[in-house]
C-alpha positions as CSV (number, residue, x, y, z in Angstrom):
1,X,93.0,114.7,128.3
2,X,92.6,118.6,128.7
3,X,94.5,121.0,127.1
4,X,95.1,124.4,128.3
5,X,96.0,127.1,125.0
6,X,98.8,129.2,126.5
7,X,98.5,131.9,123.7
8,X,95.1,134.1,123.5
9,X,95.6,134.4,120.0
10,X,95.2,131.1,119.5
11,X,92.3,130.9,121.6
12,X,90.9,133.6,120.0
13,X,91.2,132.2,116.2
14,X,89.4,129.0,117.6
15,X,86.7,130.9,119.3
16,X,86.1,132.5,115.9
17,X,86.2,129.4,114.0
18,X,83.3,128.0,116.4
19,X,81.6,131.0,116.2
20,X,81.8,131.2,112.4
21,X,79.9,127.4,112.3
22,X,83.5,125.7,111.4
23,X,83.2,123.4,114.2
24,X,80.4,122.5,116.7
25,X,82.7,123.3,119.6
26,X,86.7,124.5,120.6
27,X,87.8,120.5,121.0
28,X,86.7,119.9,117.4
29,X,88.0,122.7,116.5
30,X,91.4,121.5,118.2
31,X,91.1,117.5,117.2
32,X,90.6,119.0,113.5
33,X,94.3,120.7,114.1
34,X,95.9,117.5,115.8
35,X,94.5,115.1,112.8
36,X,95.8,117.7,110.0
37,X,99.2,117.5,111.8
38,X,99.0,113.7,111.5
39,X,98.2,113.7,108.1
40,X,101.2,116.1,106.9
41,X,103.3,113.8,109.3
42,X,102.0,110.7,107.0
43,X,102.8,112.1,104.0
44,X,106.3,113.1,104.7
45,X,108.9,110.8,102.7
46,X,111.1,108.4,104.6
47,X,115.1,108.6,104.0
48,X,115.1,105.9,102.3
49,X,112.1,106.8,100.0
50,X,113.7,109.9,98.8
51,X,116.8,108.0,98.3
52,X,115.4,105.5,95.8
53,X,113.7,108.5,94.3
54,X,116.5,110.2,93.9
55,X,118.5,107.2,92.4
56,X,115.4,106.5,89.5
57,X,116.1,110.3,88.7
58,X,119.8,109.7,88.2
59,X,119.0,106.2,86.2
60,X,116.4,107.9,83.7
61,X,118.9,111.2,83.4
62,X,121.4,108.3,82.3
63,X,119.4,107.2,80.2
64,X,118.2,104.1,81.6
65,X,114.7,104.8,82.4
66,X,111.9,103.1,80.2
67,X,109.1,104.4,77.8
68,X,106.0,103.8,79.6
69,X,103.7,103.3,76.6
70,X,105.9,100.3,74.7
71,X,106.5,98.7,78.5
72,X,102.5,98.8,78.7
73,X,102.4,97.1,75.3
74,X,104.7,94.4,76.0
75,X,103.0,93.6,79.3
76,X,99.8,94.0,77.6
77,X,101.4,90.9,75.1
78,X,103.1,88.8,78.0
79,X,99.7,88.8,80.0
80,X,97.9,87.5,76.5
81,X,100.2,85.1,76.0
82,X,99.1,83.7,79.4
């Protein structure tokens, strides 16, 4: 694949990233970028994982939610009881 940057300034700031030692050439320089952008795209939260977020928030404002350290020490008990 080639890719043509349109803008010089962005051509520039790459230039100067190779020429500063950040990457070994322009195409790292740019495949760097494109895996960053995947990354960011990874972590972004589906619809329906910010939904079931948001309904554990409303459960543990009501009062509902569960004290970590006395659920550890019952599962700690259930698992020695085999």
């Amino acid at each position: 694949m080639q890719v043509q940057l349109k803008k010089p300034e962005l051509e520039k700031f790459i230039d100067d990233q190779v020429k500063a030692g950040h990457f070994p050439t322009p195409e790292a320089a740019v495949e760097a970028a494109v895996q960053q952008m995947m990354l960011e795209q990874m972590r972004e939260l589906d619809d329906d994982t910010v939904n079931a977020i948001n309904r554990a928030e409303e459960q543990i404002d009501g009062g509902q939610g569960v004290d970590f350290k006395k659920f550890a020490a019952d599962m700690r008990k259930k698992l020695a009881a085999g």
